[in-house]
C-alpha positions as CSV (number, residue, x, y, z in Angstrom):
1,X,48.4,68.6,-79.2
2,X,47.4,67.4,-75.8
3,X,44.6,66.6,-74.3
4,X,43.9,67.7,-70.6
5,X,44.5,65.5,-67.9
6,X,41.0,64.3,-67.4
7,X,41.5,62.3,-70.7
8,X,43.1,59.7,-68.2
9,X,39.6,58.3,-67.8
10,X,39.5,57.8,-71.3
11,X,41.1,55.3,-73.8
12,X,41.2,57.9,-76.8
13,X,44.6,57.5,-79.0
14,X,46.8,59.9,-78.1
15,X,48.8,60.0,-81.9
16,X,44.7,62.0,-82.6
17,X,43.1,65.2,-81.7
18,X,39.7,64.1,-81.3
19,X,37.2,66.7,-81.8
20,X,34.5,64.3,-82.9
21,X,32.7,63.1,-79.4
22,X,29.3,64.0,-81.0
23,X,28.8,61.0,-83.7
24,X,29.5,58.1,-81.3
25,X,30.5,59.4,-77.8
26,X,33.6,57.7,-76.1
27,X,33.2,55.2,-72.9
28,X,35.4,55.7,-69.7
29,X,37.8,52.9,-69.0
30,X,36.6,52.1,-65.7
31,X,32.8,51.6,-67.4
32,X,33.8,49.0,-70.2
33,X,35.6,47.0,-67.6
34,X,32.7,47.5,-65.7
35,X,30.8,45.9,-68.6
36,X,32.9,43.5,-69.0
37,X,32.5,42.1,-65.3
38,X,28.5,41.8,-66.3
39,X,29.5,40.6,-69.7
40,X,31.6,37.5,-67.5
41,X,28.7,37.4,-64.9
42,X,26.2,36.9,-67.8
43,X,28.4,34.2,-69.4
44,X,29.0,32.5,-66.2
45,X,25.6,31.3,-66.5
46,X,23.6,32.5,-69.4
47,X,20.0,31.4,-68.2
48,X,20.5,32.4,-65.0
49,X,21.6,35.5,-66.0
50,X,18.8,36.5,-68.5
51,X,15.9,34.5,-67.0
52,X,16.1,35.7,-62.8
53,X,18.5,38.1,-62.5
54,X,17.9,41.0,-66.1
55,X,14.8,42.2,-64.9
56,X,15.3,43.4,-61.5
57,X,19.2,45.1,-63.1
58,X,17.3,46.6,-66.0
59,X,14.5,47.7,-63.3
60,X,17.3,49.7,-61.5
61,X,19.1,50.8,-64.5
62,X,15.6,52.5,-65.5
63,X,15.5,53.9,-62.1
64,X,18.7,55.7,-62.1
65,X,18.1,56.9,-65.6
66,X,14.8,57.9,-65.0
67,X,16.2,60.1,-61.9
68,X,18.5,61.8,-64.5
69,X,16.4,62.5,-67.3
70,X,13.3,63.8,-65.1
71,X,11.0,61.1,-66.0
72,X,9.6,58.0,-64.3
73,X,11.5,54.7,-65.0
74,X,7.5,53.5,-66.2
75,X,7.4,55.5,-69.2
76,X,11.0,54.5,-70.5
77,X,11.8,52.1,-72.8
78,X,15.2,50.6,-74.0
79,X,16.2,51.0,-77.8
80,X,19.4,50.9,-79.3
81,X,19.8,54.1,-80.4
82,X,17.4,57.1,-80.9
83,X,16.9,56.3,-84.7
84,X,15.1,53.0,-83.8
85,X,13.0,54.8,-80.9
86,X,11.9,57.4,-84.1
87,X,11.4,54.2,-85.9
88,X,9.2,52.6,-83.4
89,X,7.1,55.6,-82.8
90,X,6.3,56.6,-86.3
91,X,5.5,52.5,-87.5
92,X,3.1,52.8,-85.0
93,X,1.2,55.9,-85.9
94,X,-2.3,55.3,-87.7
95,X,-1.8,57.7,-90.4
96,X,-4.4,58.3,-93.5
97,X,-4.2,59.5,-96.7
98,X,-3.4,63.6,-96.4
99,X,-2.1,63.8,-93.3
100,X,1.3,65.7,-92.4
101,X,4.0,65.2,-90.7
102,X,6.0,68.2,-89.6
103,X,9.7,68.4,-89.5
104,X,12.7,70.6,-90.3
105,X,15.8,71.4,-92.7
106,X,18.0,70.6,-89.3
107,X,16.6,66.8,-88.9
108,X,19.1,63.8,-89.4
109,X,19.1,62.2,-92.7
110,X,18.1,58.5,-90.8
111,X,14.8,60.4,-89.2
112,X,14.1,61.8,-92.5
113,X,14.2,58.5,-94.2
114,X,12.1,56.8,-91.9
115,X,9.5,60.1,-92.3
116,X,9.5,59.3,-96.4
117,X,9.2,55.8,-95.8
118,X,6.1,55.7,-93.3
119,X,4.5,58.9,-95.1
120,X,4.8,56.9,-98.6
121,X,3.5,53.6,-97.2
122,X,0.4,55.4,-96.1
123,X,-0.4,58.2,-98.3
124,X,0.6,60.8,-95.8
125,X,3.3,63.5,-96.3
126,X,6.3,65.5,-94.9
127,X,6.0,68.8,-94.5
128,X,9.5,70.6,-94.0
129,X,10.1,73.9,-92.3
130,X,13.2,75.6,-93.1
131,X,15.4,76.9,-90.2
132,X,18.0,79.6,-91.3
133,X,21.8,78.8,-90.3
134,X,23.2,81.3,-89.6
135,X,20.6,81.8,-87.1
136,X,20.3,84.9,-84.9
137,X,17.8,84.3,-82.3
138,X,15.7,81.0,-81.0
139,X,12.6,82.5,-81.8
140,X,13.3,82.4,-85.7
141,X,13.4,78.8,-85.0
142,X,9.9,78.3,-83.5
143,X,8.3,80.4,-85.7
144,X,9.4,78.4,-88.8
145,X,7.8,75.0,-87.6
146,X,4.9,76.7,-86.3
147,X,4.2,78.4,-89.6
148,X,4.0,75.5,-91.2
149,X,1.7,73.7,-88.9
150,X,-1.6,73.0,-90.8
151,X,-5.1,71.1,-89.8
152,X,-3.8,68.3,-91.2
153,X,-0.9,67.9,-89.1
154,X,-0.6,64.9,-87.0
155,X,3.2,65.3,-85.7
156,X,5.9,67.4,-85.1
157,X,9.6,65.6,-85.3
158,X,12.1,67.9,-84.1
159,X,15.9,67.6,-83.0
160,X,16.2,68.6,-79.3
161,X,20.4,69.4,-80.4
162,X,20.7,69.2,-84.4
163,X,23.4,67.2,-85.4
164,X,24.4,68.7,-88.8
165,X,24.4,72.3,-87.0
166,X,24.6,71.6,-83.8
167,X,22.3,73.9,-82.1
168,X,19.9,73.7,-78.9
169,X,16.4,73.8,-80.3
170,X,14.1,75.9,-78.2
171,X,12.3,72.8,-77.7
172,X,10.0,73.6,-74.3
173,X,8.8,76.4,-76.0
174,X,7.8,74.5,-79.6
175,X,6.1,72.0,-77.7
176,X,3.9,74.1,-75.6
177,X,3.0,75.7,-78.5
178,X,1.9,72.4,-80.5
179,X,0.2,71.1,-77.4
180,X,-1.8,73.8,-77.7
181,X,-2.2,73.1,-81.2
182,X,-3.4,69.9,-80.4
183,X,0.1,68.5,-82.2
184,X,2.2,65.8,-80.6
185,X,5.9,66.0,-81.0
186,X,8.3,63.6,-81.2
187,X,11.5,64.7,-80.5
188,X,14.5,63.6,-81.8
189,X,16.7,64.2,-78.4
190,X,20.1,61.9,-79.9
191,X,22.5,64.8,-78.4
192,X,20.7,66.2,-75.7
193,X,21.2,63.1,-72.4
194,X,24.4,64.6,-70.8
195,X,24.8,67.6,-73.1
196,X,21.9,69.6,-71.9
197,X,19.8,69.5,-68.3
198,X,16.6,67.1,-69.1
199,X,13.1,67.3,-67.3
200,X,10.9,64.6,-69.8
201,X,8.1,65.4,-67.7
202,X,8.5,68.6,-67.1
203,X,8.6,68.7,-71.1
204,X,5.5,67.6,-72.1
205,X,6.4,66.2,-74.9
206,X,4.3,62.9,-76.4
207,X,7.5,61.2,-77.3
208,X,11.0,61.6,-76.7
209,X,14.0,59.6,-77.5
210,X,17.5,60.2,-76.9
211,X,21.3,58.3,-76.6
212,X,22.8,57.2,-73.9
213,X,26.4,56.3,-76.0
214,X,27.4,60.2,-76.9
215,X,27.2,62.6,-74.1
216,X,26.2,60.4,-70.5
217,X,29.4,58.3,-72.4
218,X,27.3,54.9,-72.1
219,X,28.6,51.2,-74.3
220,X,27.2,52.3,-78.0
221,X,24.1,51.0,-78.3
222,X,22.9,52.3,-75.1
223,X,19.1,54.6,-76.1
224,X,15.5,54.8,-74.5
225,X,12.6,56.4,-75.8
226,X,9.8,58.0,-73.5
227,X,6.6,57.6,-74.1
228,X,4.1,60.3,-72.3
229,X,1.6,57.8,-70.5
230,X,-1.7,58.6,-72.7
231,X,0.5,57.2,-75.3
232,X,2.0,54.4,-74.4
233,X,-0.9,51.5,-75.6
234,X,-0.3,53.1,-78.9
235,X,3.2,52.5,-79.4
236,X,5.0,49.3,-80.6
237,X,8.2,48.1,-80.9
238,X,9.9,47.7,-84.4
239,X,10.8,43.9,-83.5
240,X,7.6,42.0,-82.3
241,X,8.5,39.0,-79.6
242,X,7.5,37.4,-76.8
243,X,6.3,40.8,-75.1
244,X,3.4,40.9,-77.2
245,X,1.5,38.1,-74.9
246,X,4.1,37.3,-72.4
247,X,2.0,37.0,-69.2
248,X,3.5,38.1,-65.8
249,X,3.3,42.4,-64.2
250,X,4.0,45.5,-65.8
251,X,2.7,47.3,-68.8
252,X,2.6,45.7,-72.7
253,X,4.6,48.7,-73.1
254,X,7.4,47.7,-71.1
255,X,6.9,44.2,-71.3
256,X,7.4,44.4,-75.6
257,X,10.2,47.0,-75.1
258,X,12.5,44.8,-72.9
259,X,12.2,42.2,-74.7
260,X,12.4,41.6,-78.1
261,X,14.9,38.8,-78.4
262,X,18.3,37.9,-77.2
263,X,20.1,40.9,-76.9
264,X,23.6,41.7,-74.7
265,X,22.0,44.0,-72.0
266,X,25.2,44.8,-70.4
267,X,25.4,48.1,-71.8
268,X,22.2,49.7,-70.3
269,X,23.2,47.8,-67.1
270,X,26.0,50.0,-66.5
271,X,23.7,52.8,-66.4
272,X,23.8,53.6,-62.8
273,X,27.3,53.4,-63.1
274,X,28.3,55.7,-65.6
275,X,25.9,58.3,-64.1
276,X,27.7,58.0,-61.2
277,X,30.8,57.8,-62.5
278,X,30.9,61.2,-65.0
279,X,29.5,63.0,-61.7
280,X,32.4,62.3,-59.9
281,X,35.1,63.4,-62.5
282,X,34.6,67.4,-61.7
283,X,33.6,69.1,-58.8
284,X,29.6,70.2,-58.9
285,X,29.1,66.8,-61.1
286,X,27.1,67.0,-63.7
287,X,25.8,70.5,-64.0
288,X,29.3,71.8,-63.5
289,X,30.5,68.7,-66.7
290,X,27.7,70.9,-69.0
291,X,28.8,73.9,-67.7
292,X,32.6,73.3,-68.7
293,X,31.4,71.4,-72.1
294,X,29.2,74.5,-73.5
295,X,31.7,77.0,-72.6
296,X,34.2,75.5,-73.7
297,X,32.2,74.5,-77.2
298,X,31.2,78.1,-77.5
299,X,34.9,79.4,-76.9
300,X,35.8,76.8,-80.0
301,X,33.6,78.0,-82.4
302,X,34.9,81.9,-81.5
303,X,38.2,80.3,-82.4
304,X,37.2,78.9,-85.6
305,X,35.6,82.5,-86.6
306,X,38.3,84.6,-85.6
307,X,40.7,82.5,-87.3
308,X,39.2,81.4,-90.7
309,X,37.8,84.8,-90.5
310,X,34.1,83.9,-90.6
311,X,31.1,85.4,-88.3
312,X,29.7,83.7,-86.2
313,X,26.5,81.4,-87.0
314,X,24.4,81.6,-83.8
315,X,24.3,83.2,-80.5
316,X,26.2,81.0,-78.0
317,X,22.7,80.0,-75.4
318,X,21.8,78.2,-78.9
319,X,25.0,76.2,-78.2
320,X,25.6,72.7,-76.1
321,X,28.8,71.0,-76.3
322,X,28.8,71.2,-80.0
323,X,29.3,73.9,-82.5
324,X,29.4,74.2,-86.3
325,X,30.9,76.4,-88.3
326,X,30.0,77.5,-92.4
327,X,32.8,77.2,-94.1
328,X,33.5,78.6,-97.7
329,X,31.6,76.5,-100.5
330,X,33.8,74.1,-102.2
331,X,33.5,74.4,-105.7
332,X,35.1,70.9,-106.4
333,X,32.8,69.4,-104.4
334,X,30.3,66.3,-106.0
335,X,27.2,66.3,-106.7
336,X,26.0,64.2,-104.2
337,X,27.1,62.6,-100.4
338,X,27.7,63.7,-96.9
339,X,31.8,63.8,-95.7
340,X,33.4,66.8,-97.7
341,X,37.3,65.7,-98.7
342,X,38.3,67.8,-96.3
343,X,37.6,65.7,-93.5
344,X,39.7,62.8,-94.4
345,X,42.8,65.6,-95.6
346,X,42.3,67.0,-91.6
347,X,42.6,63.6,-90.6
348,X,45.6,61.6,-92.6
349,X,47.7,65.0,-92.9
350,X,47.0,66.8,-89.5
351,X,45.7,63.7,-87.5
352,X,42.7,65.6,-86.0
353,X,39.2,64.3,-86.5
354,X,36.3,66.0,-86.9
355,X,33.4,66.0,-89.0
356,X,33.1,68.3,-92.4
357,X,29.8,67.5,-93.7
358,X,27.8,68.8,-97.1
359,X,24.9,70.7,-95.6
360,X,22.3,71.0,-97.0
361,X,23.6,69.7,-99.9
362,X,27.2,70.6,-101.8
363,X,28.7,72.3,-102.2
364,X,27.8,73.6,-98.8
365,X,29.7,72.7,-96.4
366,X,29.7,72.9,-92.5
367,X,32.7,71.6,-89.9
368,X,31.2,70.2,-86.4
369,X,33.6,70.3,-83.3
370,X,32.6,69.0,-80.2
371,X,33.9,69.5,-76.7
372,X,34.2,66.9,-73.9
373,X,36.2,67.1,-70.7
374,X,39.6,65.8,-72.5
375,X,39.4,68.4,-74.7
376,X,41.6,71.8,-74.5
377,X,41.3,75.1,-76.1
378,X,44.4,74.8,-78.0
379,X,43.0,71.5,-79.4
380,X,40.4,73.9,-81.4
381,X,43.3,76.5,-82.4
382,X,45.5,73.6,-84.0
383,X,42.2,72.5,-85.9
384,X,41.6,76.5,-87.2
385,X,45.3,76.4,-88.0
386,X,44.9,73.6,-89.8
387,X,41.7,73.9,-91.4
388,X,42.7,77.7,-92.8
389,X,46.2,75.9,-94.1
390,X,44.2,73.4,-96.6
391,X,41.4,76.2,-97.7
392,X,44.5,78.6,-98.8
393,X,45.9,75.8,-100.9
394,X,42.6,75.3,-102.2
């Protein structure tokens, strides 16, 4: 099936359907050659490159991001992805014995690890709430954490967009409420840049980190984590370098953050670019990109329903440009692991990929589509056609 003609800008193989922009985005043409130029500029003369010319393109890569994600360039810091700005944040709390650390059934299975990991090396622990899915309203999901907020909890980690079930967390909302809780939050924003509208400051939030590679359509590796300012002395870097004492302005924050060894910096170079770039490709730029992403996300999911005969799991303002779908349990399934079968029989017999993932645990199991500009509506039909051909066999 084809894709529309905005998947021009794209270098997607046209023998796939390719229903899976959520896991690791996919980069316009015109921005890896982009890259590429800086990649030739930086090998032209490395030093040169990395010793006088980075920091003032990183300074104005910050800028442009900052401008897009409603926060000042100052509090941002580049990571690689969202899972090492989690990482950074939680290996530098001082946590004791007893203390809690609040997250959710919906968090990523990386963020969980690192939750175990820091809560057993300290004799803290994680406390989970459980968010329903199906799901009928956003409030269901704010009361759950904040039931299960004690005295003893030192922070919230929350998805801003959950990956196994794709919704929008109410996330303004949960925050306020901690704050006034006297809870920090750390949200796990990995979907939300380019899928949803960001204000950081506007948020509130203590810490906030988010990928640049899925839906702005970054290089991968392409992150940043915010850091509200009355936080920023406490937080570290998971790699210690020269930052730690390297004299010269700016804060330690930033000065640990940008460097922490010899790294290829191309990819967060192209920021301004890509911004720029994505805004250009529909009229009314971004917000109209959003627009035409969650609608046409939301009119996939109906599709799904209606045709596997399913209802639906969440209202459609809990959706972005992602949607999942429950689909019948699969009594073969193994005890244990993450990709169903099913995802590999959609991909070598009907070349369409998309994720079918054991939630929360088999035999479970939900399908994820996502919807980017390249896709079409009759993408998502093929997929239901498909999908309900290999469940009747079953």
């Amino acid at each position: 099936m084809s894709y529309s003609a905005l998947a021009r800008h794209w270098g997607l193989d046209p023998s796939f359907v390719f229903l899976n922009h959520g896991s690791f985005g996919a980069t316009p043409v015109e921005i890896l050659d982009q890259q590429t130029r800086l990649r030739r500029r930086l090998e032209n003369q490395p030093v040169r490159f990395m010793e006088r010319e980075l920091a003032p393109l990183l300074a104005e890569a910050k800028q442009a991001l900052g401008e897009f994600v409603g926060a000042r360039a100052d509090d941002l810091a580049v990571v690689t992805n969202a899972t090492t700005g989690v990482n950074a944040v939680l290996r530098s709390l001082d946590l004791r014995p007893g203390d809690e650390l609040l997250t959710t059934t919906h968090e990523y299975n990386a963020v969980q690890n690192a939750l175990e990991f820091v809560a057993a090396r300290s004799g803290a622990r994680v406390v989970v709430a459980e968010i329903p899915f199906p799901i009928d309203n956003p409030k269901q999901a704010v009361d759950a954490v904040l039931a299960r907020v004690s005295e003893r909890t030192k922070l919230a980690v929350l998805y801003h967009v959950s990956s196994p079930t794709a919704l929008v967390m109410p996330i303004a909302e949960t925050i306020a409420a901690l704050n006034e809780r006297g809870v920090d939050t750390l949200v796990d924003g990995a979907h939300a840049p380019g899928m949803v509208d960001l204000d950081l400051d506007a948020l509130g939030a203590a810490y906030y980190t988010g990928n640049c590679h899925k839906w702005m359509c970054a290089p991968k590796g392409v992150a940043f984590l915010h850091v509200r300012r009355d936080r920023a002395e406490r937080v570290r870097p998971t790699v210690i370098s020269h930052g730690a004492n390297a004299p010269g302005p700016g804060s330690r924050f930033q000065l640990e953050f940008d460097w922490q060894g010899t790294f290829d910096p191309t990819g967060w170079l192209v920021l301004p670019d890509v911004i720029g770039y994505l805004d250009s490709l529909v009229d009314g730029g971004w917000p109209e990109l959003r627009r035409r992403n969650h609608a046409l996300a939301a009119r996939a999911q109906q599709i799904l329903c209606n045709t596997l005969e399913l209802p639906p799991p969440c209202p459609a303002s809990m959706l972005g440009a992602m949607a999942a779908v429950a689909l019948p349990d699969d009594v073969d399934a193994p005890r244990s692991g993450w990709a169903a079968p099913l995802k590999e029989e959609l991909y070598q017999q009907h070349h369409i990929e998309v994720p079918v993932l054991y939630w929360p645990a088999p035999p479970r199991r939900l399908l994820r589509i996502s919807a980017q500009l390249y896709n079409t509506e009759a993408q998502y039909q093929q997929l239901a056609d498909a999908v309900a051909a290999l469940l009747r066999r079953d």
